[in-house]
Structures are given as C-alpha cells and as structure tokens.
C-alpha positions as CSV (number, residue, x, y, z in Angstrom):
1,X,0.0,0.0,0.0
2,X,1.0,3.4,-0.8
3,X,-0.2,6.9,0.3
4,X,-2.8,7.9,-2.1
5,X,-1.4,11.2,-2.6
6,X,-4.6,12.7,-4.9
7,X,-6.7,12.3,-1.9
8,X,-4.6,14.6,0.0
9,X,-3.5,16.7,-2.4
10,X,-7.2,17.3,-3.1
11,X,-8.0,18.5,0.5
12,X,-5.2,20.5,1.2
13,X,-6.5,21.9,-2.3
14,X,-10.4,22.4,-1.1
15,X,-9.4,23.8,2.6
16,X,-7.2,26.0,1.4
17,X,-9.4,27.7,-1.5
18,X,-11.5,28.2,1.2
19,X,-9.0,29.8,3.9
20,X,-7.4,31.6,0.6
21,X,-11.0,33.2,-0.5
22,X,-11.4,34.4,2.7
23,X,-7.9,35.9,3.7
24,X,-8.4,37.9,0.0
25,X,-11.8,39.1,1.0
26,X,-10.1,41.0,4.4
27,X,-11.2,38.1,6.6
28,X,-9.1,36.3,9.5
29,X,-9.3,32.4,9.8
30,X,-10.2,33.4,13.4
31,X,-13.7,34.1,12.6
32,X,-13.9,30.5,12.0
33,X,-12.2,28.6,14.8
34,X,-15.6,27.9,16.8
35,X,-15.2,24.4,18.8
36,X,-19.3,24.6,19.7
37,X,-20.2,24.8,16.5
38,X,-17.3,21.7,15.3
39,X,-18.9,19.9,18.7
40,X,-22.8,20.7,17.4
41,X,-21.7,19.5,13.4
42,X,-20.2,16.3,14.3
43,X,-21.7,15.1,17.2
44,X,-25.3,15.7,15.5
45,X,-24.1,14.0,12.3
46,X,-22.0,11.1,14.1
47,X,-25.4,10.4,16.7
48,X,-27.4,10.3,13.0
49,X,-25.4,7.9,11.1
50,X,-25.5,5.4,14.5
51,X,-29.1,6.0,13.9
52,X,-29.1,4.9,10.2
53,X,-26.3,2.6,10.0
54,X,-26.1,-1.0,11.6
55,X,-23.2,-1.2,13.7
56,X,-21.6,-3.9,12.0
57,X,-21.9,-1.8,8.8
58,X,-20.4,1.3,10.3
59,X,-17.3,-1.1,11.6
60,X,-16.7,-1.8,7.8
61,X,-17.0,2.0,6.9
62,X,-13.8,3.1,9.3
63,X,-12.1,0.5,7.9
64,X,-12.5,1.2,4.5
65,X,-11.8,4.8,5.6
66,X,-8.1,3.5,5.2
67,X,-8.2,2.6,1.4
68,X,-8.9,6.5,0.6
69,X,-6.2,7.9,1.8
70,X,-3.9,4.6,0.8
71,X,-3.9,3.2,-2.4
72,X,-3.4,-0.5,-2.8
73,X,-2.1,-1.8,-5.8
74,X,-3.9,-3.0,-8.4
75,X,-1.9,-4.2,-11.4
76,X,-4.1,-5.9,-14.5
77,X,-0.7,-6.1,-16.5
78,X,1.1,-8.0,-14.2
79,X,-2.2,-10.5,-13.4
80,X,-2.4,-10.9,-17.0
81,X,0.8,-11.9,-17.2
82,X,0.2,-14.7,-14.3
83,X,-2.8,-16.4,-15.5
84,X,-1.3,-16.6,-19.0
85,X,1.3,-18.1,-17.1
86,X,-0.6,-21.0,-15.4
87,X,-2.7,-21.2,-18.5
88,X,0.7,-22.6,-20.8
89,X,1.5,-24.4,-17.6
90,X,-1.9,-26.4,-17.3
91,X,-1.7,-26.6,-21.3
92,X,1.7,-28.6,-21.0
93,X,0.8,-30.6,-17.6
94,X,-3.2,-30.8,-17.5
95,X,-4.8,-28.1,-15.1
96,X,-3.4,-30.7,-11.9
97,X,-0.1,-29.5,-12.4
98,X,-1.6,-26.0,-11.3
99,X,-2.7,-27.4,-7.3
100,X,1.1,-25.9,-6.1
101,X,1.0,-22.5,-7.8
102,X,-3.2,-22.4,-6.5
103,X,-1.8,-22.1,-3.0
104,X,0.9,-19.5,-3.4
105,X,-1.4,-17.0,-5.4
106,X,-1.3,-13.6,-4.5
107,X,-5.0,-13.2,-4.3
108,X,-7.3,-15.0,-2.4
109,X,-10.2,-14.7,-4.9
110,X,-8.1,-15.9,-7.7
111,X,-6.5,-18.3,-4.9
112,X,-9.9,-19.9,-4.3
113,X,-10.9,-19.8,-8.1
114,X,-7.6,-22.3,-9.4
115,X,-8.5,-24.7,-5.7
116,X,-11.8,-24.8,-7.7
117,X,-10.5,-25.3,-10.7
118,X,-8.0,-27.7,-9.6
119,X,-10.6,-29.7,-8.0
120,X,-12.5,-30.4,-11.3
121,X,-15.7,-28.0,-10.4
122,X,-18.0,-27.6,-12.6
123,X,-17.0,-24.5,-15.2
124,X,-20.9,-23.0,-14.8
125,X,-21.2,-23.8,-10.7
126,X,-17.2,-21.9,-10.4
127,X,-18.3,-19.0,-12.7
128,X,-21.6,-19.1,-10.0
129,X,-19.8,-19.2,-7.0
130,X,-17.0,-16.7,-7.9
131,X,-19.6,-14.0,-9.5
132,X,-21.8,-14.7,-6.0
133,X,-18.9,-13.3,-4.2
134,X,-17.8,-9.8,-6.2
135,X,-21.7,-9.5,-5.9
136,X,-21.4,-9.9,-2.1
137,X,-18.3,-7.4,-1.3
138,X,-19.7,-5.2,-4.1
139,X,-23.2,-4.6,-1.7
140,X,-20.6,-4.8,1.4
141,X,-18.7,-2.0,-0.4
142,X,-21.9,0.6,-1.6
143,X,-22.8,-0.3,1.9
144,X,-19.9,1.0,3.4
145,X,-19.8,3.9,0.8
146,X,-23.4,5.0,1.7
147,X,-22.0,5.6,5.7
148,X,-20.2,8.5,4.5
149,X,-23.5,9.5,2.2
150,X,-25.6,9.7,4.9
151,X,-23.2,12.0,6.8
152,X,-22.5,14.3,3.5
153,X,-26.7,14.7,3.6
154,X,-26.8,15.0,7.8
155,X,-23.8,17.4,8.4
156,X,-24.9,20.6,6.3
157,X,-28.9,20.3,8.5
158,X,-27.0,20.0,11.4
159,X,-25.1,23.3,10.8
160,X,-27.9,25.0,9.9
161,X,-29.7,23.8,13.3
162,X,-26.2,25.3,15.3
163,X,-27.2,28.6,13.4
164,X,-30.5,28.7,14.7
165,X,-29.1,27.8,18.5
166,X,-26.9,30.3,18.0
167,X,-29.5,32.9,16.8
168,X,-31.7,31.7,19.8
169,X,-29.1,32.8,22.1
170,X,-28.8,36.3,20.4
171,X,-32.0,36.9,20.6
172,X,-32.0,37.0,24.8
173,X,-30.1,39.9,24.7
174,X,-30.4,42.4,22.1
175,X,-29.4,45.5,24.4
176,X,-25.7,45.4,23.1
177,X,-25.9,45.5,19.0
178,X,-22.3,45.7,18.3
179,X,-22.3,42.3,20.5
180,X,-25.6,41.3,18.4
181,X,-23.6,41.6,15.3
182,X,-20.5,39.5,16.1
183,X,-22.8,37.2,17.5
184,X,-25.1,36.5,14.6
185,X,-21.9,36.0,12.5
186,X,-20.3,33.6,15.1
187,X,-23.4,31.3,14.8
188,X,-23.0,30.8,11.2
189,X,-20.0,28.6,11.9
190,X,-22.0,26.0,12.2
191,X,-23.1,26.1,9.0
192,X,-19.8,26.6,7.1
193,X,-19.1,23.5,9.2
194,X,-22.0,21.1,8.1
195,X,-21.6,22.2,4.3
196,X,-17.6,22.1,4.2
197,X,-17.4,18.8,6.0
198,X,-20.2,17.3,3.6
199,X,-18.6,18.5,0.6
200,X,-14.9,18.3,1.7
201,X,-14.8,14.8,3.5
202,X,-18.0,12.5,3.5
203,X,-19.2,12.8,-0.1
204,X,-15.6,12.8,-1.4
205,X,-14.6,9.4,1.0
206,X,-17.8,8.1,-0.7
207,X,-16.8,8.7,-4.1
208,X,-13.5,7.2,-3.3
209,X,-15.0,4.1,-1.7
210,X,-17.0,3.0,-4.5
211,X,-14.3,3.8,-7.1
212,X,-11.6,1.7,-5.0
213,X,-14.4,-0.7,-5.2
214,X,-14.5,-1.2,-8.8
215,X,-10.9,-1.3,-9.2
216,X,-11.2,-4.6,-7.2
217,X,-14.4,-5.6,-9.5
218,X,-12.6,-5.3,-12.5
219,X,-9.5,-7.0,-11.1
220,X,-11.7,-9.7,-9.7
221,X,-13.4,-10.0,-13.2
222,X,-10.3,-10.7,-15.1
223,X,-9.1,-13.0,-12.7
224,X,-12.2,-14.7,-12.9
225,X,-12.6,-14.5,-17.1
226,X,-8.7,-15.8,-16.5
227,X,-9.1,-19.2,-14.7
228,X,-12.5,-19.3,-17.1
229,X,-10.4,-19.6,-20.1
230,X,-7.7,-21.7,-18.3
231,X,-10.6,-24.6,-17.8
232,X,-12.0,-24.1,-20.6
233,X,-8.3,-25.2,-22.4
234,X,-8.0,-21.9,-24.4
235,X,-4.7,-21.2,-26.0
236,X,-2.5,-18.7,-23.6
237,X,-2.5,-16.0,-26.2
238,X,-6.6,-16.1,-26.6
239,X,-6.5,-15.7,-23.2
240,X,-4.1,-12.9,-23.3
241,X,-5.8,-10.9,-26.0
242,X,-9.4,-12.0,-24.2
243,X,-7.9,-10.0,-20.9
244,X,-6.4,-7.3,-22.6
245,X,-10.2,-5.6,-22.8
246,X,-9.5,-5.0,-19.2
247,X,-6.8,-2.6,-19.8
248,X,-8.8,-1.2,-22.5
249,X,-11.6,-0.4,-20.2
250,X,-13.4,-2.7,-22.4
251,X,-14.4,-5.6,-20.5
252,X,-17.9,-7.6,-20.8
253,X,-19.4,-7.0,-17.4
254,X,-22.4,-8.4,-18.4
255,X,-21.1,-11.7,-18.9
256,X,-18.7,-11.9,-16.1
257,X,-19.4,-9.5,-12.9
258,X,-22.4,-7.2,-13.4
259,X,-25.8,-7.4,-12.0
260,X,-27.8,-8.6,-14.2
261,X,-25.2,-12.1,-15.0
262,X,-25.0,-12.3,-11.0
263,X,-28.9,-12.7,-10.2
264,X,-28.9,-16.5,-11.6
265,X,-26.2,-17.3,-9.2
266,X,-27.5,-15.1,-6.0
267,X,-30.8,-17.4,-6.9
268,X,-29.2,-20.5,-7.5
269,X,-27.9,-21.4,-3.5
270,X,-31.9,-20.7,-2.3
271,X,-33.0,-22.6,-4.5
C-alpha cells in the first residue's frame, strides 16, 4: 500500500481555496475557529449515522476509511501476465499441475478460483460461486460507501440547526448590537461547518470508496474471465488478448461480474 497522494493533495486543495478566498476578501481564519459549533456539526451528524447505520456496517466503513487515503495496488498487466502463465502451464501438464501455484497465489479470490479449478468444479457452478462473491463485497462496499453519504446529507442540517441555536441565544439579549452583530456572525460557523465537511470529507470518501471498489471488481473479473479460459483449455495468447479488454476499459461486465449475470447465481444457492 501506498499513500494515495490525490486524496490529500485534493483537500489541502479544497481547505485552502476556502481559507485563501477568505484571507483575500479581508477576513481572518479566526472568525472560524468555533469548537461549539465543530462539537454541534459532528456530534449531530456522528449520533445520526448510529441511527441509520447498523453497527456492524459502520465497523466496515472506518475500515474502508483506510483505502482512501492509501492506495493498494492493483496491477491488471502483471495479473495478465500470471494467469497466461498457469494457463501454458496447465496446457503442458493438465490443469493438476496447477494445485502448487493455486496455494501461493497472491489473491485469495483468484486463490480460491484455481482450488476450484483444480478440484474439477463444474466450469458454470465456479463461474456461479466466484460471481456470488464480487456481488457480495460489491453490496458490502456501496454499503460502506453509503455511511459517508448519509453524513454528507446530515452534516450541512446539522449546521444550519447550530445557526438557529446560535440565533436563539442572540435573541435574549439584544441591548448590546455591536455584540448582536459579532454574535449572529459567530453562529453561522455552524453552518460553514456542516456544508464544508459534507462536501470536503463525506461525499468525497464516498466517491472514493466505491471507485476503490471497482478497481477490485474489475480486477476480480479478469481474474475470474482468467481461470475461465484456463478450464476451458484456451490457448494462452486467446487468453491474453481476451484480458487485454480490461486494460482497454473494455471488458464484458455483463457476462462476467455485473448485476444482471450475478442474479442466476444469487438465486441459484436458495434454490
């Protein structure tokens, strides 16, 4: 893993456009340092996500909080490269000889895909299986994505709420209007608060979530489109210019790892 370097780049980018506009317009980043109204914007919007989100859920969320600001790598090249590899192997030996290299794959998907394989499972019931499960972490991940969502929708009604508090306060005391002034202006915080924080952290982490998430689709696919062709006997360099779609951006999703191919084998284990 490596730090993901667009991800901070890009805040230190949005925060400081901010600060910067400010600073130009003759303000001071003072006037908005208010710990009640940080306190009111994300303990409001932290209490409603524990409202919305199961707790099991929500332990995912903060630990897919980790793959935005770190980038894991996620080389199609190089997997091509490997399963055209075991494919002349199981061409040469039979797809036995592949039961050593199965164990010591990188990936535990494509790990569990050769054991299959090896194991002489039906091509239709692997293709089943191995689809089931990028369906699965696919709903894990929108799941997970849909924490930080909810947030990006709570946190700019909860700043608007700390305005009104704030406004509720100025109004018990209206003798003193210079006070009445900085006052007023003080309780907006809240609402620079809730709309920065939506638009600067959640909704962005939720962008990045589901985009890490189809990286690992895709790679999953190929893998998967990879041991395919290596049952199915196909000559390495099919197989090679078969998986090259993937670095095209070309890739048959609808055969291999999108929704509608993945409903026959969601069905299949119920029934």
């Amino acid at each position: 893993m490596k730090l993901d370097l667009a991800t901070i780049a890009g805040m230190i980018i949005g925060v400081g456009g901010i600060v910067g506009g400010l600073i130009l317009e003759g303000g001071s980043v003072r006037e908005i340092i208010a710990p009640t109204a940080l306190l009111i914007v994300l303990g409001g919007t932290l209490g409603a996500v524990l409202i919305t989100t199961p707790l099991g859920v929500l332990r995912g969320g903060m630990r897919s909080l980790a793959s935005v600001f770190f980038e894991k790598s996620h080389d199609p090249e190089s997997m091509i490269e490997k399963l055209v590899d075991y494919s002349t192997k199981a061409r040469k030996n039979g797809i036995v000889s592949l039961e050593q290299v199965a164990d010591q794959a990188p990936d535990p998907f494509l790990r569990k895909a050769l054991n299959l394989a090896v194991d002489g499972t039906d091509l239709q019931e692997l293709r089943s299986m191995m689809e089931l499960e990028i369906a699965v972490e696919e709903h894990h991940s929108e799941a997970e994505a849909k924490i930080f969502e909810s947030a990006g929708g709570y946190a700019p009604t909860i700043g608007i709420i700390g305005a009104v508090l704030g406004l509720i306060q100025v109004m018990k005391d209206l003798a003193d209007i210079a006070r009445v002034g900085y006052v007023i202006a003080t309780a907006f915080d809240a609402t620079i608060y809730g709309v920065a924080f939506a638009n600067l952290f959640f909704l962005p982490v939720a962008g990045k979530i589901k985009a890490r998430a189809l990286q690992k689709t895709q790679l999953r696919e190929l893998m998967l489109e990879g041991v395919v062709g290596i049952v199915e006997g196909l000559n390495p360099k099919l197989i090679r210019s078969k998986l090259g779609a993937y670095l095209r951006g070309e890739a048959p999703r609808a055969k291999t790892g999108a929704k509608p191919a993945v409903k026959p084998a969601v069905e299949a284990p119920a029934a």
